[in-house]
TORMIVEX-605683 format. One record per atom (N, C-alpha, C, CB): residue number from 1; chain; atom name; x, y, z. Coordinates in nm, 3 decimals, decimal comma, padded with zeros to 5 digits. Glycine has a CB too. Example, Ala and Ser with C-alpha at 12.3 -4.5 7.8 and 13.67 -1.06 7.14 Angstrom:
# residues 2
<1 "A" "N" <01,319 -00,569 00,780>>,
<1 "A" "CA" <01,230 -00,450 00,780>>,
<1 "A" "C" <01,320 -00,330 00,780>>,
<1 "A" "CB" <01,131 -00,447 00,905>>,
<2 "A" "N" <01,285 -00,225 00,708>>,
<2 "A" "CA" <01,367 -00,106 00,714>>,
<2 "A" "C" <01,290 00,003 00,787>>,
<2 "A" "CB" <01,408 -00,060 00,572>>,
//
This chain:
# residues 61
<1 "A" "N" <00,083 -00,119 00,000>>,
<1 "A" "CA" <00,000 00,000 00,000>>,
<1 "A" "C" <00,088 00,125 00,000>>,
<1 "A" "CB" <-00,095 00,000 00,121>>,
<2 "A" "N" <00,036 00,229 -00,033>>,
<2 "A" "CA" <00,129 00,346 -00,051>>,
<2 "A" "C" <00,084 00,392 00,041>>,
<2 "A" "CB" <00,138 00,433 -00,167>>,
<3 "A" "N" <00,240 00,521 00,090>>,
<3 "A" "CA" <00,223 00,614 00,214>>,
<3 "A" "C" <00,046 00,680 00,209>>,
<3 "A" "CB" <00,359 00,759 00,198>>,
<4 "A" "N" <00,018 00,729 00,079>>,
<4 "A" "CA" <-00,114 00,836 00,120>>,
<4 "A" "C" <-00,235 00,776 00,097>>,
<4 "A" "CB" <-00,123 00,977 00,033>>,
<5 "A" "N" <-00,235 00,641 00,126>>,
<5 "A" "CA" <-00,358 00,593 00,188>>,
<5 "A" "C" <-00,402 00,618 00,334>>,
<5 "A" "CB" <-00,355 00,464 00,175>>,
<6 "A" "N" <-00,558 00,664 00,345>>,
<6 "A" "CA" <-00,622 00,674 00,479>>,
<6 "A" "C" <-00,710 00,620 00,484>>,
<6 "A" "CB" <-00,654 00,776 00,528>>,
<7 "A" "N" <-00,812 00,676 00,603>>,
<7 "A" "CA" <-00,960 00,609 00,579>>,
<7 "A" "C" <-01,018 00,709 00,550>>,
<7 "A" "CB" <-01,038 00,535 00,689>>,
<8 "A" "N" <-01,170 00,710 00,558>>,
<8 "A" "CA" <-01,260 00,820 00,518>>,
<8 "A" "C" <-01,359 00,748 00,606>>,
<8 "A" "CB" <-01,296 00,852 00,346>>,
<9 "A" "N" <-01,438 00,896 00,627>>,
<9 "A" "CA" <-01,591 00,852 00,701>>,
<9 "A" "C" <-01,701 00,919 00,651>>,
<9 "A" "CB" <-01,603 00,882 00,859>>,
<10 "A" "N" <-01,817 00,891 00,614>>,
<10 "A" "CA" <-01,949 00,993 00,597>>,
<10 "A" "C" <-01,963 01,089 00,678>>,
<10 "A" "CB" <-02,074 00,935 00,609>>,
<11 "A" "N" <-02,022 01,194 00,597>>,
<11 "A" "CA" <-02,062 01,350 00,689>>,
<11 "A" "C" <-02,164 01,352 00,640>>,
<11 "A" "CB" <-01,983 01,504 00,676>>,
<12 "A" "N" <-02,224 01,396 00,770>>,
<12 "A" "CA" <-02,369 01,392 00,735>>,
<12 "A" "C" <-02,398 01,523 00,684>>,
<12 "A" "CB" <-02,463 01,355 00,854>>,
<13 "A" "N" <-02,514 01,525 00,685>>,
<13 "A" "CA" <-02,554 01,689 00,514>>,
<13 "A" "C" <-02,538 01,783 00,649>>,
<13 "A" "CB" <-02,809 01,716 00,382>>,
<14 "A" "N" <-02,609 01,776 00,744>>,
<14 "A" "CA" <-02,575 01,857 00,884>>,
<14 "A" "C" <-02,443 01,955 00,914>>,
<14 "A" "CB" <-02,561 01,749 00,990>>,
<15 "A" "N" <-02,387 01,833 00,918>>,
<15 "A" "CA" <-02,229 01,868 00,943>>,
<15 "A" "C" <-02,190 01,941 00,807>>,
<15 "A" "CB" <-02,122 01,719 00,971>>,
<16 "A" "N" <-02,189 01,906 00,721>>,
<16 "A" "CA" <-02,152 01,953 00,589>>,
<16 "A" "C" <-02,174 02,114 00,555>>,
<16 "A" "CB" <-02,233 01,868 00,492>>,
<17 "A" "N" <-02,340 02,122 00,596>>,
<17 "A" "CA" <-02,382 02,265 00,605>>,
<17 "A" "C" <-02,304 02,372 00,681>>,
<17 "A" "CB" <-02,507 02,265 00,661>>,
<18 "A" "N" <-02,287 02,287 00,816>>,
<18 "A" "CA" <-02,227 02,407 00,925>>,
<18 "A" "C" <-02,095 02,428 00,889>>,
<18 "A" "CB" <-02,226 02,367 01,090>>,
<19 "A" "N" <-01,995 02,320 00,817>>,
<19 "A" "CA" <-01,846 02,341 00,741>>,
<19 "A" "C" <-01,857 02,466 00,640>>,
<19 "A" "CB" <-01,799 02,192 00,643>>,
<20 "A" "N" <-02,030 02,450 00,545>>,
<20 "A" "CA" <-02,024 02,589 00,476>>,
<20 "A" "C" <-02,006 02,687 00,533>>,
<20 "A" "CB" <-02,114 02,625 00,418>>,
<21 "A" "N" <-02,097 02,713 00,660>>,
<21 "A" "CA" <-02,152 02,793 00,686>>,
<21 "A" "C" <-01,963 02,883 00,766>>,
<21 "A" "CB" <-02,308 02,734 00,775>>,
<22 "A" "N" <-01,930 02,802 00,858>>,
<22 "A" "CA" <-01,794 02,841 00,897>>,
<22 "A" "C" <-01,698 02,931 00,774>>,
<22 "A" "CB" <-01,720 02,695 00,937>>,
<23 "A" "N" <-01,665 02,821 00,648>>,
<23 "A" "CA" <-01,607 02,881 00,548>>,
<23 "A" "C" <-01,603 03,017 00,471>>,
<23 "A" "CB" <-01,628 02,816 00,488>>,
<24 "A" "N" <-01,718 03,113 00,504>>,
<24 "A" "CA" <-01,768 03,196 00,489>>,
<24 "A" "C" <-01,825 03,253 00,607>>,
<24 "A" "CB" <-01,828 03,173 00,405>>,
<25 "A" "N" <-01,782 03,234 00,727>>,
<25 "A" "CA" <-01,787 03,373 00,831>>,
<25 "A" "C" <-01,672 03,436 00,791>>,
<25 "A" "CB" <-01,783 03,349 01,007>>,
<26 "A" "N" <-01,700 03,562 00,900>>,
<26 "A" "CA" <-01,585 03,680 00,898>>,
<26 "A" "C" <-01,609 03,753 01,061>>,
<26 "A" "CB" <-01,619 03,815 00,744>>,
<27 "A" "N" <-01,548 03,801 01,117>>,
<27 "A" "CA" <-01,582 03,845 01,248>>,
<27 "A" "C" <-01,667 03,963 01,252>>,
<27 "A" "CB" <-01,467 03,868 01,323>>,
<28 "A" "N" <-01,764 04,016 01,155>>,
<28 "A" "CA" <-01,857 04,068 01,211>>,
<28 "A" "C" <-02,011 04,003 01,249>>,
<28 "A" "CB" <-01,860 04,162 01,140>>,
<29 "A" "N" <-01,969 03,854 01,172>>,
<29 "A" "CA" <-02,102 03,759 01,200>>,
<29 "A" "C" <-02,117 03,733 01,342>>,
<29 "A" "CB" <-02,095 03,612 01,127>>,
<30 "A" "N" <-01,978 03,750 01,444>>,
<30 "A" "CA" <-02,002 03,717 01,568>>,
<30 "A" "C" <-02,023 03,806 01,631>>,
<30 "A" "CB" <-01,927 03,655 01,620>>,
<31 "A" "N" <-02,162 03,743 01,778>>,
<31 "A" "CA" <-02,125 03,875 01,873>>,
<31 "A" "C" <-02,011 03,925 01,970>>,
<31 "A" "CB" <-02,213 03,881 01,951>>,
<32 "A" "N" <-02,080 03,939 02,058>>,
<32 "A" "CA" <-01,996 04,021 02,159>>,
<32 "A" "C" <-01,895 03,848 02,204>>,
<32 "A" "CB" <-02,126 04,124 02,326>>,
<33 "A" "N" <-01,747 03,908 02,256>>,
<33 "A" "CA" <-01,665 03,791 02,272>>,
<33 "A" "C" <-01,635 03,742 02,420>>,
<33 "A" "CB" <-01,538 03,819 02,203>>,
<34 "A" "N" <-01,701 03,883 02,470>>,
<34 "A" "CA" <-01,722 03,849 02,629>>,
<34 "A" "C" <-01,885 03,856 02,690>>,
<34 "A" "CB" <-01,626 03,970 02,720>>,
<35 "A" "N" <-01,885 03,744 02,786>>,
<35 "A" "CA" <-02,046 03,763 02,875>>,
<35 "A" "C" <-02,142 03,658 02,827>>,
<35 "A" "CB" <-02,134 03,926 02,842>>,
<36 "A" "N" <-02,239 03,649 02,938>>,
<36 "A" "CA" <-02,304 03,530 02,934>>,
<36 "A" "C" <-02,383 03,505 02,759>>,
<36 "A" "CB" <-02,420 03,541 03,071>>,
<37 "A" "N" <-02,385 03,363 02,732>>,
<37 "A" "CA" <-02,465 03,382 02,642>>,
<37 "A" "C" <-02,545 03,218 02,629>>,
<37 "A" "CB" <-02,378 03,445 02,512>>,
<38 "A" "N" <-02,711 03,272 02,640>>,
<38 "A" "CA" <-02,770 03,151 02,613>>,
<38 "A" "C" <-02,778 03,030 02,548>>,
<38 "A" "CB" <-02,826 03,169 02,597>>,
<39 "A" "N" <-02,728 03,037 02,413>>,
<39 "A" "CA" <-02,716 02,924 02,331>>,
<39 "A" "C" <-02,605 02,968 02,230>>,
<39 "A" "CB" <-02,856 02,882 02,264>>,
<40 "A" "N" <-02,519 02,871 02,202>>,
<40 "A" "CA" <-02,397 02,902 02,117>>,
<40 "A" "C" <-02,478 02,861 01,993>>,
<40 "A" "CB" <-02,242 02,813 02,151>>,
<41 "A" "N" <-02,430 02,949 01,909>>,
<41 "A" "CA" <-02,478 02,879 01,765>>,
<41 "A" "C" <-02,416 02,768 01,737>>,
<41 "A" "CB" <-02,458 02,959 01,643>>,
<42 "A" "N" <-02,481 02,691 01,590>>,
<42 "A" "CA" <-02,472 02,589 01,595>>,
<42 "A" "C" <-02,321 02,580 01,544>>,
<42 "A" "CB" <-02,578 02,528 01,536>>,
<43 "A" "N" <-02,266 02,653 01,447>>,
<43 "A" "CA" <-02,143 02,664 01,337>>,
<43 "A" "C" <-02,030 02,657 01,443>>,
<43 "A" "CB" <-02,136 02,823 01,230>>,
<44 "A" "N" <-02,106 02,747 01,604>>,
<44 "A" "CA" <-02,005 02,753 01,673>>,
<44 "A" "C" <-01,929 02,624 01,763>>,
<44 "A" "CB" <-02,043 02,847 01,741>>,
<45 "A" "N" <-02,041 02,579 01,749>>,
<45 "A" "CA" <-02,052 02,465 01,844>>,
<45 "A" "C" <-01,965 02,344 01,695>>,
<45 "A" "CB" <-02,272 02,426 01,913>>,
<46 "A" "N" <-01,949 02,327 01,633>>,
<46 "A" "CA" <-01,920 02,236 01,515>>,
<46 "A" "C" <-01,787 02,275 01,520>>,
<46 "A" "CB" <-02,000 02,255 01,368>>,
<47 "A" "N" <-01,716 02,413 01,543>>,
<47 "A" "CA" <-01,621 02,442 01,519>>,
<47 "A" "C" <-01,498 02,393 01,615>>,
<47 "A" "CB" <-01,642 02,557 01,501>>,
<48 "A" "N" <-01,612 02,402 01,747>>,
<48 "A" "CA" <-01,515 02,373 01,868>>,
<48 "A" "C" <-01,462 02,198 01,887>>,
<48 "A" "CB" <-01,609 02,424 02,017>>,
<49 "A" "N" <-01,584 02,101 01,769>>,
<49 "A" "CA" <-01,594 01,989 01,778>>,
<49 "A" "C" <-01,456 01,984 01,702>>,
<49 "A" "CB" <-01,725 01,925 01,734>>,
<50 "A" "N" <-01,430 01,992 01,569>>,
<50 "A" "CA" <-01,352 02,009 01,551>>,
<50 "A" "C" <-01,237 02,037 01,598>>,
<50 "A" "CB" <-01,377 02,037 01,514>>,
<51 "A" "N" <-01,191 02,146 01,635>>,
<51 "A" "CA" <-01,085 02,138 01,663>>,
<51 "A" "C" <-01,038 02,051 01,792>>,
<51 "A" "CB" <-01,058 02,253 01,661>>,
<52 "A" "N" <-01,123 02,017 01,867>>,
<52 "A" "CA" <-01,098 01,940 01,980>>,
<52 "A" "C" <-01,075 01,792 01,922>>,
<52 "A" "CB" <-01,219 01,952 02,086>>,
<53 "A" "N" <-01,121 01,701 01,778>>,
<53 "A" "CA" <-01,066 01,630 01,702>>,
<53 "A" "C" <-00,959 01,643 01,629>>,
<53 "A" "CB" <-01,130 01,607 01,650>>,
<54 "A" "N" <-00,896 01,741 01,662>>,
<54 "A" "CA" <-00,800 01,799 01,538>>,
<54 "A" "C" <-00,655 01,745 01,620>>,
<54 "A" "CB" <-00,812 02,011 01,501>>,
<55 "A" "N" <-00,530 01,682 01,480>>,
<55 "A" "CA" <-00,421 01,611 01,545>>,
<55 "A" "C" <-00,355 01,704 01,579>>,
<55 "A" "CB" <-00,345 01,517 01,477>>,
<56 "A" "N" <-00,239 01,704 01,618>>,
<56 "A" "CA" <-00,160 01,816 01,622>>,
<56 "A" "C" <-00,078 01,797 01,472>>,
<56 "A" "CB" <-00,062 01,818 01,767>>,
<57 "A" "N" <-00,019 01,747 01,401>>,
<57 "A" "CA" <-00,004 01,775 01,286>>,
<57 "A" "C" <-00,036 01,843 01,185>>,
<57 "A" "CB" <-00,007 01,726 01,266>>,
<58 "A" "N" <-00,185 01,833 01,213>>,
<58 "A" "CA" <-00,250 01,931 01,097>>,
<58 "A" "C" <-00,340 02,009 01,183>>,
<58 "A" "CB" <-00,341 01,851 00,962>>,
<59 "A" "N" <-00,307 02,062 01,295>>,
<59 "A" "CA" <-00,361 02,215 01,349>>,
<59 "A" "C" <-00,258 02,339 01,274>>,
<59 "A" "CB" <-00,341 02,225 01,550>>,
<60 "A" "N" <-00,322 02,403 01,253>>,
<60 "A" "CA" <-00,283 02,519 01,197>>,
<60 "A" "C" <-00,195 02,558 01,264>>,
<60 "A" "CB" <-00,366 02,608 01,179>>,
<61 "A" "N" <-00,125 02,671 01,214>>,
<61 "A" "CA" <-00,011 02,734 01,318>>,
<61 "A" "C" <-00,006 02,907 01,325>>,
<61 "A" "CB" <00,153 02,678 01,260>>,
//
């Protein structure tokens, strides 16, 4: 087998959406960065999933 074989997994259309939706923020889509807040959006919440799956190899720098 060659080095750049991996696996792959399904994304669901869900997940897929909120990857759009991320790809196309900019920081005036967010609010305020301090203080209580009732419900995180959803893009936000996907984002944090992410990176908390994310290797250290391919975290950004």
């Amino acid at each position: 087998m060659s080095d750049g074989v991996g696996t792959f997994r399904m994304v669901p259309e869900e997940e897929q959406e909120l990857r759009a939706q991320l790809e196309q923020l900019t920081t005036k889509d967010h609010g305020p960065v301090f203080g209580p807040c009732s419900q995180l959006p959803r893009h936000t919440l996907q984002k944090a999933k992410d990176e908390l799956n994310e290797k250290e190899e391919t975290r950004e720098e």
